[in-house]
C-alpha positions in Angstrom: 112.2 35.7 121.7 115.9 36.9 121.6 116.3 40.8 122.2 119.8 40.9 121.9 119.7 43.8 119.6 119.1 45.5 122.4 123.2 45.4 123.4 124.0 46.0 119.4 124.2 50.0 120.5 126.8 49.3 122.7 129.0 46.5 121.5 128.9 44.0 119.2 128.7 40.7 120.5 126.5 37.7 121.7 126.4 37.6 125.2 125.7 33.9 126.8 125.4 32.7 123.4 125.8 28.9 124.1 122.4 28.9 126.4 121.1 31.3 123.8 122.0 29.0 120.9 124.0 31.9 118.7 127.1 32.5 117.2 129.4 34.5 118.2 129.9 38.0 116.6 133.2 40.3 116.6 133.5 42.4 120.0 134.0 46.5 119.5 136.8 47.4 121.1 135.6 48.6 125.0 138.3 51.3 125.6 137.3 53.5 128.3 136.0 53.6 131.6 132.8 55.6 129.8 132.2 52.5 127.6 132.1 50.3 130.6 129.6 52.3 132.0 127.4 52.2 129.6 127.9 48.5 129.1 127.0 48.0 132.8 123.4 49.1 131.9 122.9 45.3 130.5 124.4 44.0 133.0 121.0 43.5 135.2 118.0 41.3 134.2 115.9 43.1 131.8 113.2 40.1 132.6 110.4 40.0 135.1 110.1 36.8 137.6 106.9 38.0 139.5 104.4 36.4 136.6 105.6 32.9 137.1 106.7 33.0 140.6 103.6 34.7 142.1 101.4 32.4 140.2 103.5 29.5 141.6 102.7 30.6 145.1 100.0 30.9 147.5 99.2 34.1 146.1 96.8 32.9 143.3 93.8 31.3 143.0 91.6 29.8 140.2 89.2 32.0 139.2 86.7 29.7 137.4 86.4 29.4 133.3 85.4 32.9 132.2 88.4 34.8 133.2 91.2 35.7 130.8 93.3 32.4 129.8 97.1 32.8 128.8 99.2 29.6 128.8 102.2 31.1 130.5 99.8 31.8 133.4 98.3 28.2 133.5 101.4 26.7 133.0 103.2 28.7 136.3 99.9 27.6 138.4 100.0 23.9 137.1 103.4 23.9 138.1 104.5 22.7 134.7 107.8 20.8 133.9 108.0 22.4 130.4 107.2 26.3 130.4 106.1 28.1 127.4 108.7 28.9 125.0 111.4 31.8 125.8 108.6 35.0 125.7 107.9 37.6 128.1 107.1 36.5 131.8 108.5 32.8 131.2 111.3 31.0 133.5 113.4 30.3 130.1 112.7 34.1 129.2 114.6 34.9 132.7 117.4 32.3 132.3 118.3 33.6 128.7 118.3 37.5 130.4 120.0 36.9 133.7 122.7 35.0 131.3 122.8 37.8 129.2 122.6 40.1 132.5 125.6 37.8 133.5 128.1 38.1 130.0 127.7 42.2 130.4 129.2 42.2 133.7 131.9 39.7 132.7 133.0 41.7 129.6 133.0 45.2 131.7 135.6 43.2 134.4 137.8 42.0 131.4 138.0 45.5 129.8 138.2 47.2 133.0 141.2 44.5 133.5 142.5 45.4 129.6 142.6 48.7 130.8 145.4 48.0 133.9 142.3 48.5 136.3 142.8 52.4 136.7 141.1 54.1 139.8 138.4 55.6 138.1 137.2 52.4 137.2 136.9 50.7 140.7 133.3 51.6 141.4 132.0 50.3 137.9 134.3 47.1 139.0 132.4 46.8 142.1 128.8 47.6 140.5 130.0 44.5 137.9 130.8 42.1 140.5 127.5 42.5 142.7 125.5 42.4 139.3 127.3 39.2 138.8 126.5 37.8 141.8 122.8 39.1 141.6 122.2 37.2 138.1 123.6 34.3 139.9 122.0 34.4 143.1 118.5 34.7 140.9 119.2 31.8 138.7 120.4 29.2 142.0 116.7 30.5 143.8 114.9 29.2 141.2 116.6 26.6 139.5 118.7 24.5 142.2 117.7 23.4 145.8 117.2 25.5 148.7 120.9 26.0 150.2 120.6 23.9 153.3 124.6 23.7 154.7 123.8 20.0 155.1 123.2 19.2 151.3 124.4 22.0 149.3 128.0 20.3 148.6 125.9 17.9 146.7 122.8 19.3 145.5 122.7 20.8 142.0 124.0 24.2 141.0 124.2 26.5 138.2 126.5 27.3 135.9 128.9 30.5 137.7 130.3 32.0 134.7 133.3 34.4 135.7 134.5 36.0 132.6 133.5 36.7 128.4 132.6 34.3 126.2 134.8 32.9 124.2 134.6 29.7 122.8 131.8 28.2 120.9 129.1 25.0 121.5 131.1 25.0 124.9 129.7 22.4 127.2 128.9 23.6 131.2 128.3 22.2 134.2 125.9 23.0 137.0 128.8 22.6 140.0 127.0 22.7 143.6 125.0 24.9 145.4 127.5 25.7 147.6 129.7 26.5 144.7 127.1 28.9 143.6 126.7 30.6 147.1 130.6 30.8 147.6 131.1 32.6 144.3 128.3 34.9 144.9 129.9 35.9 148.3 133.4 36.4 147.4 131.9 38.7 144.3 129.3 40.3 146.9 132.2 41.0 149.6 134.8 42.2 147.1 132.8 44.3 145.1 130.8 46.3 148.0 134.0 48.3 148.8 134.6 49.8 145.7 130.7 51.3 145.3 130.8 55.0 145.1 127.0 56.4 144.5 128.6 59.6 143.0 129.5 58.2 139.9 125.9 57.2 138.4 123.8 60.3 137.1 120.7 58.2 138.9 122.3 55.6 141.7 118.7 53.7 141.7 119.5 52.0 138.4 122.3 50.5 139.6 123.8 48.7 142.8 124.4 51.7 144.7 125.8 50.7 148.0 122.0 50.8 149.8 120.9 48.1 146.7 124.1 46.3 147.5 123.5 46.1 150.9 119.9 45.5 150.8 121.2 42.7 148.4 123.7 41.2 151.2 120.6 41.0 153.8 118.8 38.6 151.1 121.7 36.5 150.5 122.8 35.9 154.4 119.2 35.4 155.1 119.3 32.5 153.7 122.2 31.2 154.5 121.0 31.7 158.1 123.9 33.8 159.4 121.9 36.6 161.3 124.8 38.4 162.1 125.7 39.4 158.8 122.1 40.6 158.0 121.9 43.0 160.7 124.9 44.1 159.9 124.5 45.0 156.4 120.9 46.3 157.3 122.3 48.9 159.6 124.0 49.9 156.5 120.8 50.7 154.6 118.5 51.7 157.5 120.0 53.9 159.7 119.1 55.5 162.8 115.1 56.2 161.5 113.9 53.5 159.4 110.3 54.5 159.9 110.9 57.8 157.5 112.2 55.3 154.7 109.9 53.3 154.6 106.7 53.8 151.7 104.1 55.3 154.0 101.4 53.3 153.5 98.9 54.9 156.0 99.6 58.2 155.2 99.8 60.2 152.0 99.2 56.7 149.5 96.0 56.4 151.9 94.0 58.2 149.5 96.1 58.3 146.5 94.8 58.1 143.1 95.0 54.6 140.9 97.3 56.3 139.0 99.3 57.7 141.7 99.4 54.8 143.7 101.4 52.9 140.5 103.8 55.8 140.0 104.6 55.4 143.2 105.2 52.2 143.3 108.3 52.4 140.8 109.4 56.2 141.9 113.3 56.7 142.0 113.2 59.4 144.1 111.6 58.0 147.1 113.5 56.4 149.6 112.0 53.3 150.0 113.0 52.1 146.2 116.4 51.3 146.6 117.1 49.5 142.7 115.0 50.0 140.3 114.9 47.9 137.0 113.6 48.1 133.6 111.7 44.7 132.7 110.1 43.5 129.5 106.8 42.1 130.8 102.9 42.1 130.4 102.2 41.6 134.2 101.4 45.3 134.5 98.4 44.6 131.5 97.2 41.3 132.9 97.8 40.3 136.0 94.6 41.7 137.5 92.6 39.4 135.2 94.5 36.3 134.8 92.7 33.6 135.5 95.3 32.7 138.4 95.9 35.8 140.2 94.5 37.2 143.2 90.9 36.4 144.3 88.0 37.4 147.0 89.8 34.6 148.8 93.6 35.4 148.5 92.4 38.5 149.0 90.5 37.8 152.5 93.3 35.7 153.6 95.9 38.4 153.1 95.5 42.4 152.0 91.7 41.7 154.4 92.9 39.1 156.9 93.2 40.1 160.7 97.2 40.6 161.7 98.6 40.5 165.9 98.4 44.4 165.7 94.6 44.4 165.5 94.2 46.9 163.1 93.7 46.6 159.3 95.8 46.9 156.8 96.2 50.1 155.1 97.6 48.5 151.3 94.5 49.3 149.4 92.8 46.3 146.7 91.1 48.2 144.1 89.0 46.5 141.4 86.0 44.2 140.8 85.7 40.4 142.6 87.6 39.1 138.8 90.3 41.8 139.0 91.3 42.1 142.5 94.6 44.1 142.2 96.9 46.3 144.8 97.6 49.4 142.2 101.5 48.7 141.5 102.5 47.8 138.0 102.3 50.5 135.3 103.1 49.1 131.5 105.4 51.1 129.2 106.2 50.5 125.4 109.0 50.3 123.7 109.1 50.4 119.5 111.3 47.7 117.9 111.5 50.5 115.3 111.6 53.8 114.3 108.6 53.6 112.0 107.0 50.5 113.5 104.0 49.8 115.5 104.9 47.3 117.3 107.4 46.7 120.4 107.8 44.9 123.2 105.6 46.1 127.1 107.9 46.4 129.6 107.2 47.1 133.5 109.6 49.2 135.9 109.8 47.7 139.7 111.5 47.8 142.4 114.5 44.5 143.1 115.0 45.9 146.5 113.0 48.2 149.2 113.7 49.3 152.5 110.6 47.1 153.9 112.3 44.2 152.7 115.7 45.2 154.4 114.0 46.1 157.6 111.6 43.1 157.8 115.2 40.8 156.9 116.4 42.6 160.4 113.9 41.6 162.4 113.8 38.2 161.2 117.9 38.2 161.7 117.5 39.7 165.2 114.5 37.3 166.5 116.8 34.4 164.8 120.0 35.3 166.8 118.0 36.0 170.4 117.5 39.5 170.6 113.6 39.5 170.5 113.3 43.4 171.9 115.1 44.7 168.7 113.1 42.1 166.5 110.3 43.6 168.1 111.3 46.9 168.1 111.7 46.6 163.8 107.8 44.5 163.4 106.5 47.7 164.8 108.2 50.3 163.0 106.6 48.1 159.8 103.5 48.1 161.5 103.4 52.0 162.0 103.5 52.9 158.9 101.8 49.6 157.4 98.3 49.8 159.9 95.3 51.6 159.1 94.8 54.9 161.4 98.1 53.6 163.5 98.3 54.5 167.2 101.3 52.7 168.9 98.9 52.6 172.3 96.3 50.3 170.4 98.6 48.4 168.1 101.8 47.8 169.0 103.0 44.0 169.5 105.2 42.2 171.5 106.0 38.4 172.6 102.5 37.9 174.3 100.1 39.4 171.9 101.7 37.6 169.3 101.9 33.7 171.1 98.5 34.7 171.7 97.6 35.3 168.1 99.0 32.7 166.4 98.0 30.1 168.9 94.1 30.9 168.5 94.4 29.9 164.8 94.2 25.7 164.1 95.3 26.3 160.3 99.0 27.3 160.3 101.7 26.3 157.4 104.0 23.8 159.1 107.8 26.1 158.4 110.9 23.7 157.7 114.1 25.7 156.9 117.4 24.2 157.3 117.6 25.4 161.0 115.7 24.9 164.4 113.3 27.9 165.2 112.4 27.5 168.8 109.0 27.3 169.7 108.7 30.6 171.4 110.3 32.6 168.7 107.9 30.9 166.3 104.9 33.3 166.7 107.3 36.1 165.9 108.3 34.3 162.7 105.1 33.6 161.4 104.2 37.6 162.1 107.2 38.6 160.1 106.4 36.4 157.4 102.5 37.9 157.6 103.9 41.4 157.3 106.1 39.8 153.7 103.3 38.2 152.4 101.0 41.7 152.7 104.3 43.9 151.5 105.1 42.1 148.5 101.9 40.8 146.8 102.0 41.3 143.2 105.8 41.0 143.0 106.7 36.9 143.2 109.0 37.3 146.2 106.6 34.9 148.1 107.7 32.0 146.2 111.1 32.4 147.9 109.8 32.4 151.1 107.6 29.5 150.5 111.3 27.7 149.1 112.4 28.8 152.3 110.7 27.7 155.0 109.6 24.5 153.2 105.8 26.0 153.0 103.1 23.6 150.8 101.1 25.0 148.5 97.7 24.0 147.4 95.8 25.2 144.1 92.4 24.1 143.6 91.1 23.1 140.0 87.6 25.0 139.4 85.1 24.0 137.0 82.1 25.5 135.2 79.9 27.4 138.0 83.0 27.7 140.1 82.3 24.1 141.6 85.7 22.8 143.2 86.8 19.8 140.7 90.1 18.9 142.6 93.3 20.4 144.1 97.1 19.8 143.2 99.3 20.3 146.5 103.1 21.3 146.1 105.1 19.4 149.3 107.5 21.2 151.3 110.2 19.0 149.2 108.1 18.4 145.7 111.1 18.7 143.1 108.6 21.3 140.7 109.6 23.9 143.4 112.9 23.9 140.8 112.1 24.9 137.8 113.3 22.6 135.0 116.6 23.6 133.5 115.2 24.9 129.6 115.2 22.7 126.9 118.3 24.4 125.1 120.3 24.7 128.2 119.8 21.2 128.3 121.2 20.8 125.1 124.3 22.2 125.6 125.2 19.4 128.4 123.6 20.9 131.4 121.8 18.4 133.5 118.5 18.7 134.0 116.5 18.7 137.4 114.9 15.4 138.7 111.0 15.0 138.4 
C-alpha cells in the first residue's frame, strides 16, 4: 500500500521513489520558510514498528489455535524471511515510510539551501537534520547488524540518502554501519543547535530540543559512550526527574480504560516528549492476536517480583486471551470525502522521559558511578511501585546482587563491551524496569539486539499442548530483517540467511 497522496497537499513529488518503485512527478516550487514547515510534517515515519518488533521479542507468546489469526502477526513471531506485502504494521510498510520520512527532510534542507539559508529558517534546518538522522537510525536498528566498533566498518549498512531525488531507477548501496552511525551523528550534532521550541504551534510533534536530546541518549547508548548519554539526559531531565515522569502509582492508579489510553498519547504531559501519528491496527488487535501477551508473559513481567519488593503498579486489564496494558487508542482517517473507508492509524509516543532517565542510569552504572545509577533506578521505582515508600523499597548494590543471584534462569547479555560482574545485577534491574515500561510498544526488540538476548517462542497445538519451540541465538541473522523484495530490486544487497 502506497499513501503517498498523503504529501500531494503539500508538494508534488515522489518521495524515495526508487524503493517505492514510482516515477518521478514535477516538484511545486517550495518558496518560503512556511512551506518548509509544513513539508517537515512528513518528514517523520507515519508507520508503526511495535506490531512486528514486539511480536519478534520475548514479549509474545502463542496463544493456542482459537485466538485471532492475521499473517502479519504469524509471520513477525515465526521470524519470517519474507514479510507480508507493504501494508499496515509490516517491516516493508516501515522501510517505504521512513524513506518517504527520509526524502521530506532532504527536500526541506535543499529549499531551505535555495532560499540562501535565511535565519528564520535555522530551526526548521535543525528539526530536518535530526528527522533525517532519526529515519536512518530506525532503518540501521532493524535492518543491518548491531553496531559493535569491532565489525561495523564491515558489516552491512543502509542506504544514507542526503539530499532530493533526482534521478530515476538509480541504483544504491548499503555502505557500512559505521557509515550509517557517522552520518547520523554529524546530522544529530549539527542540527541540535539550531532547535528553537518556539517556532512549532505544538513542539511535541516535532524534534523539539527535549525529543532531540532524548533522541541523542538512544543513539550513544548504543554506541556505548556513557558520557555522552548523561550528558544529553541532563538536558531533558533536569534537576526533578521524578515530576516528569508518567506517575504510574498515582493518579493512573485508578484511571479509567479509557483514560488510561488517552494518557498514554497526551501532548501535554511531560513525560511524552515526541509524539507521532502512525497508520496502524495494533491499537484494534493487539490484545487478541494470537502472539501477543499471555497469562505467562504476563506473570514473567507486568506480575513478576522486581529487587524493590513491591509490585508493579502498570495495570493489565482484560481476559486470560486479551491480556493488554491500556495504551493504544485507534483513530480513522477517510481516504475520501464521501467515502467509507480509510486507513486506522494509532498516536504514540517515539520518546518519554522514562526512557531518557532509565538510558542515564544505565550510562552512569556503565561509566562507574553506581550511587547516581542508583540514585536514577529509584526515582523509576518511586513512581513505577505499587503504594511506594522509599523506607521499604528502595534498592541499592546489595539488595540487587542479592536478587538476581537467587534466580538460576537469567538471559546470558552479550553487547559489544565488558560489563563487570558486579555491575551486572544493576544491569539486569535496569533492563527489568524497560521491559515493564515499554510493553506494548516493540522497543524490547532493540534491547534484545543489544545485549545479544535469545529468544524462544514455543509452537502450541490443539488443547494448548506444547508441539515445539523455535529459538532466535544471540547472533541468528533473522534478528535483521530481510531487505524487501523491491529494495532488492533496485541493486541493494540483501541480508545473509
Amino acid at each position: 500500500m502506497n499513501r503517498i497522496g498523503l504529501l500531494v497537499m503539500l508538494m508534488l513529488w515522489v518521495s524515495a521513489c526508487e524503493f517505492l518503485d514510482q516515477e518521478q512527478d514535477n516538484r511545486t516550487i517550495i518558496d518560503s520558510t512556511e512551506k518548509i514547515g509544513e513539508l517537515l510534517v512528513s518528514a517523520y515515519p507515519d508507520a508503526n514498528y511495535a506490531q512486528f518488533c514486539e511480536v519478534m521479542s520475548d514479549n509474545a507468546d502463542d496463544k493456542g489455535p482459537g485466538s485471532r489469526e492475521d499473517v502479519r502477526n504469524r509471520e513477525a513471531y515465526e521470524w519470517k524471511e519474507i514479510f507480508s506485502l507493504d501494508d499496515q504494521d509490516t517491516p516493508e510498510f516501515y522501510w517505504n515510510n521512513a524513506y518517504e520520512a527520509i526524502a521530506a527532510a532532504n527536500q526541506a534542507l535543499a529549499s531551505i539551501e535555495e532560499l540562501g539559508s535565511p535565519q528564520e529558517a535555522q530551526p526548521l534546518r535543525g528539526e530536518a537534520l535530526i528527522a533525517r538522522a532519526y529515519a536512518h537510525y530506525m532503518l540501521v536498528s532493524l535492518w543491518s547488524k548491531q553496531y559493535n566498533p569491532a565489525t561495523s566498518a564491515s558489516d552491512l549498512g543502509i542506504p544514507y540518502l542526503t539530499e532530493p531525488e533526482t534521478e530515476l531507477l538509480k541504483e544504491y548501496e548499503r555502505g557500512t554501519v559505521k557509515g550509517v552511525y557517522d552520518n547520523i551523528q554529524r546530522d544529530l550534532e549539527e542540527g541540535l543547535p539550531l532547535l528553537n521550541d518556539n517556532v512549532y504551534e505544538v513542539p511535541k510533534f516535532h524534534f523539539n530540543t527535549d525529543a532531540a536530546n532524548a533522541f541523542a541518549t538512544r543513539f550513544y547508548l548504543n554506541k556505548g559512550e556513557w558520557g555522552k548519554v548523561i550528558e544529553h539526559a541532563d538536558e531533558v531531565l533536569g534537576d526533578n526527574p521524578a515530576s516528569e515522569l508518567r506517575d504510574t502509582n498515582g493518579a493512573f492508579l485508578t484511571a479509567s480504560f479509557g483514560e488510561l489510553r488517552a494518557s498514554f498519547a497526551d501532548t501535554q504531559s511531560e513525560y511524552n516528549k515526541l509524539m507521532a501519528s502512525t497508520f496502524s491496527r495494533w491499537a484494534r488487535f493487539h490484545a487478541s492476536y494470537r502472539f501477543s501477551l499471555n497469562d505467562d508473559i504476563t506473570s514473567g513481567t507486568v506480575n513478576a517480583a522486581n529487587p524493590s519488593s513491591g509490585d508493579w503498579a502498570h495495570r493489565v486489564l482484560g481476559s486470560e486471551d486479551f491480556r493488554n496494558v491500556p495504551k493504544f487508542e485507534e483513530f480513522f482517517q477517510l481516504s475520501g470525502l464521501n467515502g467509507n473507508t480509510g486507513f486506522a492509524f494509532v498516536m504514540v509516543p517515539l520518546f518519554t522521559t522514562e526512557e531518557v532517565l532509565l538510558n542515564r542510569a544505565e550510562a552512569y552504572i556503565m561509566n562507574g558511578d553506581e550511587t547516581e545509577g542508583l540514585v536514577d533506578i529509584n526515582t523509576f521505582y518511586s513512581k513505577k511501585i505499587r503504594a511506594y515508600d522509599p523506607a521499604e523499597h528502595t534498592v541499592d548494590k546489595a539488595s540487587l546482587t542479592a536478587f538476581y543471584s537467587s534466580s538460576s534462569d537469567l538471559p546470558v547479555l552479550r553487547p559489544f563491551y565488558t560489563i563487570d560482574s558486579d555491575k551486572l545485577p544493576i544491569i539486569r534491574a535496569i533492563l527489568g524496569q524497560r521491559r515493564v515500561e515499554f510493553i506494548h510498544e516493540g522497543l524490547r526488540w532493540f534491547d534484545i539486539r543489544r545485549f545479544g538476548l535469545e529468544v524462544k517462542h514455543e509452537k502450541v497445538g490443539v488443547g494448548n499442548v506444547v508441539e515445539g519451540e523455535d529459538i532466535l541465538t544471540f547472533d541468528d541473522p533473522r534478528k535483521q530483517l530481510q531487505v524487501p523484495i523491491q529494495a532488492q530490486g533496485f541493486g541493494i544487497v540483501a541480508n545473509p540467511r
